[in-house]
C-alpha positions in Angstrom: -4.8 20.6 -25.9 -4.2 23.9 -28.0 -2.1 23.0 -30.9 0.5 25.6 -29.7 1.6 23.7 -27.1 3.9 21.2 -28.0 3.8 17.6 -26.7 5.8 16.1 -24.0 7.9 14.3 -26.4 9.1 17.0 -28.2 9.8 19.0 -24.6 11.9 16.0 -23.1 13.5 16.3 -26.7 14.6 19.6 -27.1 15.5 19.3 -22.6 19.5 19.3 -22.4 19.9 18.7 -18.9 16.6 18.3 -16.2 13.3 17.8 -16.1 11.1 18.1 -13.3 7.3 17.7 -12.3 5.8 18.5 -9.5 2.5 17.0 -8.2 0.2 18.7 -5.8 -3.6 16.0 -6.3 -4.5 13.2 -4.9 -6.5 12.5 -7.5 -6.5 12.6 -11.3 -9.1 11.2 -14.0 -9.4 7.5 -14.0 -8.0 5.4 -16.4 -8.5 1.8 -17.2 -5.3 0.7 -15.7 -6.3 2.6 -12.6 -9.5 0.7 -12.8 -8.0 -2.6 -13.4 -5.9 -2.2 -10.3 -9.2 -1.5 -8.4 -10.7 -4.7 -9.5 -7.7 -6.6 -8.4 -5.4 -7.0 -11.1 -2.0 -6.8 -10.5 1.0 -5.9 -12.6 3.6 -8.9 -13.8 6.9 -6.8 -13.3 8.9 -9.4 -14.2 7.4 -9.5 -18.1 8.8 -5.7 -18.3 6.8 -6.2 -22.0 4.0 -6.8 -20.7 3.9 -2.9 -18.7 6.7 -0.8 -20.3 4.9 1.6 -22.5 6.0 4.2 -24.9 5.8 7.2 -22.1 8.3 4.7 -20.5 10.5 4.2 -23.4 10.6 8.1 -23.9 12.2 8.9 -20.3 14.3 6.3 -20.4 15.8 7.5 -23.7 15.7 11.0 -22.4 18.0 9.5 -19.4 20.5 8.1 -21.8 20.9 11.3 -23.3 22.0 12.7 -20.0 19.1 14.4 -18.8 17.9 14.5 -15.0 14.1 13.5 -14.6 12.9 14.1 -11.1 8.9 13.8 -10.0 7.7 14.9 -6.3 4.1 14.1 -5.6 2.4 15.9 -2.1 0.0 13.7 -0.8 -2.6 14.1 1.5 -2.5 11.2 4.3 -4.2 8.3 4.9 -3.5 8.3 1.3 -6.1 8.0 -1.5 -6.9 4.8 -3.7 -5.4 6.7 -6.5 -2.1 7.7 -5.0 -2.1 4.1 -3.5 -2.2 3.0 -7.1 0.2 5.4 -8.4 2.5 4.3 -5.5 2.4 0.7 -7.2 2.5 1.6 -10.8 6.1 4.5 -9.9 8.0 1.0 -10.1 8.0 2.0 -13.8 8.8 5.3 -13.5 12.2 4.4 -11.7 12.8 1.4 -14.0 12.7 3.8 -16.8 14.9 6.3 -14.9 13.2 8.6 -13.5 14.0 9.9 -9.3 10.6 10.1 -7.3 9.9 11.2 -4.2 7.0 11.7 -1.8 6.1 14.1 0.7 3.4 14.2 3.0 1.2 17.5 2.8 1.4 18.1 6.3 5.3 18.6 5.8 4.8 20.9 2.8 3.5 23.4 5.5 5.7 27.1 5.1 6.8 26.1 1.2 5.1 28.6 -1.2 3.4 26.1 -3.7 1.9 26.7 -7.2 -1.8 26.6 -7.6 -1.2 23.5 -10.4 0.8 20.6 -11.4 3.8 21.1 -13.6 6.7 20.5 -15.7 9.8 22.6 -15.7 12.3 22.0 -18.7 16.0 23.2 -18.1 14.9 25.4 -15.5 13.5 27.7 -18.1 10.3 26.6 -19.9 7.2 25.2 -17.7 4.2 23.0 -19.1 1.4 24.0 -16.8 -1.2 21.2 -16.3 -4.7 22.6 -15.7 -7.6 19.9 -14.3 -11.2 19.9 -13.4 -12.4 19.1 -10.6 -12.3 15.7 -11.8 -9.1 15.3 -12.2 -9.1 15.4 -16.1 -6.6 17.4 -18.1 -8.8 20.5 -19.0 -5.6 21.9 -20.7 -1.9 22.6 -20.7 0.0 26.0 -20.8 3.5 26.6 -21.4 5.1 30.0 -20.1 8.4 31.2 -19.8 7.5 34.0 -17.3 10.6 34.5 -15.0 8.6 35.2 -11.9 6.5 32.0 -12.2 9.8 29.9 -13.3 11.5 31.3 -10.3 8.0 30.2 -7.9 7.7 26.7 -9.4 11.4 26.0 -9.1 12.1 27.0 -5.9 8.7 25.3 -5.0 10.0 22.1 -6.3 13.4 22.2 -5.1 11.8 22.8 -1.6 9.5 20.4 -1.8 12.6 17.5 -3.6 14.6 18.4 -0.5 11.7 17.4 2.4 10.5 14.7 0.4 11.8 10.6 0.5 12.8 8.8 -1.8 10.0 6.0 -3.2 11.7 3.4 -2.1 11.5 4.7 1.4 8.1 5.8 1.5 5.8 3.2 2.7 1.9 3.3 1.8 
């Protein structure tokens, strides 16, 4: 990542009031928790220490402060082994504090979507994920461009609004 762009951290630290990221893959680069899930291995939510990592302990401070964080993931359906295994590991997500929701592609029909993932900060700063074709983060971009703020937040607010809530959304 360019050393311009500042980190997530110091985004959700400098973020007063929401923070939103929208998802659009159904796949991303594996990882060896993603891999551990394939084999079997199954998380021990009750032994929070055993799962609750730093990315965790960062939203959930970030929620103290006051802040919003919302994540909407489209998915194309039957649903992937990866989003199957992100459905599983979101229990942290909303432990930590964060709102998700899901929405099936086929509902996201007529909603003018982004060509990438993304973070908006306050409604005023976006971190722009860009991926290969393998799902690895090639890089991210920040902008501030009021015409592609005002695309990615209306295309997340769209999207938030058809979406259900995780708990309601049954892989």
């Amino acid at each position: 990542m360019p050393s311009s762009v500042p980190s997530f951290a110091e985004l959700l630290g400098q973020c007063r009031t929401s923070a939103v990221h929208l998802e659009l893959r159904d796949s991303y680069a594996t990882t060896e928790r993603f891999d551990a899930w394939q084999r079997g291995e199954r998380v021990n939510w009750a032994d929070r220490q055993s799962w609750w990592h730093p990315y965790d302990q960062l939203i959930a401070d970030t929620v103290a402060r006051g802040v919003t964080i919302r994540r909407v993931r489209i998915v194309s359906e039957p649903v992937s082994a990866y989003i199957r295994w992100e459905h599983y590991v979101t229990h942290a997500n909303v432990t930590a504090g964060e709102q998700v929701r899901w929405l099936p592609r086929r509902l996201a029909g007529g909603i003018a979507l982004p060509a990438n993932d993304f973070w908006a900060f306050d409604g005023g700063l976006l971190r722009v994920h860009h991926f290969s074709g393998d799902g690895a983060v090639v890089e991210d971009e920040i902008t501030e461009d009021p015409a592609t703020l005002a695309l990615c937040v209306a295309a997340f607010e769209s999207v938030w609004e058809r979406a259900v809530p995780h708990e309601a959304y049954k892989i």
